[in-house]
N, C-alpha and C positions, 0 to 999 in steps of 0.2 A: 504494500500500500504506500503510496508518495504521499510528500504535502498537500499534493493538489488535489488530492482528495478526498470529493466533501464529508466525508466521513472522518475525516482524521481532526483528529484534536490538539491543535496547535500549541494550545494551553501545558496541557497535562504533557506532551513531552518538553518545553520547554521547566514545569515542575520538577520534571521527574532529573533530567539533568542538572536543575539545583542538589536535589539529593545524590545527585552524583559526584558534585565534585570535592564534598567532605570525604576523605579518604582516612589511612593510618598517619600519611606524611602533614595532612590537613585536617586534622579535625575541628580547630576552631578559626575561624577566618573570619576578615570582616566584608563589608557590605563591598567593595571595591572588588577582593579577590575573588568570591564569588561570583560577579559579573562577567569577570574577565574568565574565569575557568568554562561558565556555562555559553559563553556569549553573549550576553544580555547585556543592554542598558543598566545602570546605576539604579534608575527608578524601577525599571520591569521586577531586576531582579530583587529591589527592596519588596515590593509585593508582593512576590514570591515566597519571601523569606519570612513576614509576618503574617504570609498563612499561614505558612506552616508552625509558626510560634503561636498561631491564634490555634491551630491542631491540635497543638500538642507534640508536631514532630522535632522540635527545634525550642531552644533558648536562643537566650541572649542577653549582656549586661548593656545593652544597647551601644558596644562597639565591634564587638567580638559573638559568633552565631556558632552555634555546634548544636548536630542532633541530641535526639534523646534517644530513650530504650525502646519507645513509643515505635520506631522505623523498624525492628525486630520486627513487627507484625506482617510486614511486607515477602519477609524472608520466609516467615515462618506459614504463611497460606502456600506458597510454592511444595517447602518440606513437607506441609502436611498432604497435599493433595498428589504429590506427584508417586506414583509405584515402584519406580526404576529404584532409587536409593536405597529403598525398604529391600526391594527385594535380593537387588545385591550386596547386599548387609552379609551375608551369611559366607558366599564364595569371597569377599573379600577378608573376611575375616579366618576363612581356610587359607588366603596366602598369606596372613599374618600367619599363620601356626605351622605353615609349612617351613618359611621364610625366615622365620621369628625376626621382623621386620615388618615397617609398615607397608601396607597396601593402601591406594587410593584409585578414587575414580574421579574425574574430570570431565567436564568438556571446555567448549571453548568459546569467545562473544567477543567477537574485533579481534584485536591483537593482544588476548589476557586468556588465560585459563581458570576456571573457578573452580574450586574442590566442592563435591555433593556427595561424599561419603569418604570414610575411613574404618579399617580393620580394627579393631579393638587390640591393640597389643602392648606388652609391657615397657618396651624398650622405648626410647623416643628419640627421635631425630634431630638433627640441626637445626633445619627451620621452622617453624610455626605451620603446620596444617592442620585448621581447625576449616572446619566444613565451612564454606563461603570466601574462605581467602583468596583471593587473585593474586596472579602472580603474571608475570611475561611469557608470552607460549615459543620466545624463538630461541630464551634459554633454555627451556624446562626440556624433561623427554617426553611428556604428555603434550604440551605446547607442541613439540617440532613433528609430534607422529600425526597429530589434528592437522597442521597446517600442509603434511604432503599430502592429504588427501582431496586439496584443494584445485581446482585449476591451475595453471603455470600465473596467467595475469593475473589471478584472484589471489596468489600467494606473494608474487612482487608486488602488488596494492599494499598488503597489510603488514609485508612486511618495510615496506617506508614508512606507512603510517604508526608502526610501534615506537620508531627513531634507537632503535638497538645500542643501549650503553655499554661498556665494559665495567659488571658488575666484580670482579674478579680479576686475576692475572688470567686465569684459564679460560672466561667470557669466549667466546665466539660472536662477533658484532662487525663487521663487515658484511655489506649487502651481498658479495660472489659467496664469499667462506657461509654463509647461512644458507643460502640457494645451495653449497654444495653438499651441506648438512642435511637440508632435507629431502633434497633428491637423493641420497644414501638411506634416510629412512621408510622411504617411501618404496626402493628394491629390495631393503634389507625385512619389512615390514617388523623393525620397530625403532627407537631411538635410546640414545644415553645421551645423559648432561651428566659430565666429571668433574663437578665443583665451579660450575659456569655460574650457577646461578649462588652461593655460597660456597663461600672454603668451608670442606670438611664435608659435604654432601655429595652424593652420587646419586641418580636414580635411571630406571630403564621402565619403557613404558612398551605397550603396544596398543593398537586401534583398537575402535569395537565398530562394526559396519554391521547395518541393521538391515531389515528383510527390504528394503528398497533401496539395497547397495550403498548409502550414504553415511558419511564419519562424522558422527557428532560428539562422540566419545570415547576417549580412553583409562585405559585401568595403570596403573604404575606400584611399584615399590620404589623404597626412599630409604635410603639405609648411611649412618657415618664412615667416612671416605677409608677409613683406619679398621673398621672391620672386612672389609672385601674389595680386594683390585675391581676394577673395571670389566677386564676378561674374564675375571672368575663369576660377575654376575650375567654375565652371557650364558654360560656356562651353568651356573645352577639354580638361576633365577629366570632366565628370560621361557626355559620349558614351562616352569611353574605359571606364569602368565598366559602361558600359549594357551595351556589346557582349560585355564578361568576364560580367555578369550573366548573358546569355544562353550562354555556354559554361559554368558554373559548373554552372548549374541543370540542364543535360542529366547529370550526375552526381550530383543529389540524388534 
């Protein structure tokens, strides 16, 4: 659906992208930065923001605006309604126990990945994955196996539009070296990130392709860089993945 269609609601997504551009790096911001992140005018976006403070989604000491808990609710209708997480609760948490490592599942939305499930397991990893987290998809290995399932032009689109930093000494952020990343995941049919995306992490992901052939999702383990070389998770992590790939997918 475009904007120019009279069904579309001009309003509510320029709301919805106030609510978007409070992040971890921005949680409280004032009325300037917010226009500038969302696009919006000075005044639009003040409007914007004392709805949502007249909601309930949003404070403010009237210089400084940050959500409230109140935006959980937005998160938590998707979790509740959707089947897929629930039901891959169970195989992801077999490759925790196989693995004794985390498992997760992702898909992907522009050029970010967002976690919708994790393995229940003891050990814990480097980074932060707690279900809803975004992260970069041209680091990650869940990021880089979504994005070769994409078109050639649909994947040099998003990937200019991410702007690939080097998070890392080991980062891969060059427009050729990511094209030559992905195109390797895409024959190899999966991916690793070796501490690209944090020193001290590794993980290996594969696709999940759904009964109309299309890649909206992948499943990964995440494990710290000092318990397992790279080639050793090739080796006795990526079958593990293979075999949930193929129970995954009998539900897409």
């Amino acid at each position: 659906m475009s904007e120019n269609d009279r069904d579309f609601v001009g309003a509510l997504r320029k709301g919805l992208a106030v609510i978007e551009t409070f992040e971890s790096s921005s949680q409280r911001q004032t009325l300037s930065e917010v226009a500038r992140a969302a696009g919006l005018t000075r005044a639009a976006a003040r409007r914007y923001l004392l709805t949502l403070v007249k909601l309930n989604y949003a404070e403010t000491d009237e210089k400084h605006f940050w959500l409230t808990p109140r935006v959980l609710r937005l998160g938590y209708a998707y979790f509740s309604s959707a089947p897929l997480p629930k039901s891959a609760q169970p195989i992801l948490d077999r490759i925790g126990e196989r693995t004794r490592e985390v498992a997760s599942l992702a898909t992907i939305d522009g050029t970010e990945i967002i976690f919708l499930a994790h393995s229940a397991t003891r050990r814990l990893v480097v980074a932060s994955t707690s279900v809803g987290l975004r992260l970069p998809a041209y680091c990650t290995a869940i990021g880089r196996v979504l994005l070769a399932s994409l078109p050639q032009a649909e994947l040099e689109r998003r990937l200019k539009g991410s702007a690939p930093k080097k998070l890392t000494p080991k980062t891969k952020f060059g427009f050729r070296d990511l094209v030559v990343e992905i195109q390797k995941a895409r024959h190899d049919g999966y991916a690793l990130s070796d501490e690209e995306l944090e020193i001290g992490l590794r993980s290996i992901a594969v696709p999940l392709i759904d009964s109309r052939g299309l890649t909206s999702l992948g499943v990964s383990v995440s494990l710290p860089a000092g318990r397992m070389t790279a080639a050793r998770m090739v080796q006795d992590i990526l079958p593990v993945l293979k075999l949930a790939k193929n129970n995954l997918e009998k539900m897409l």
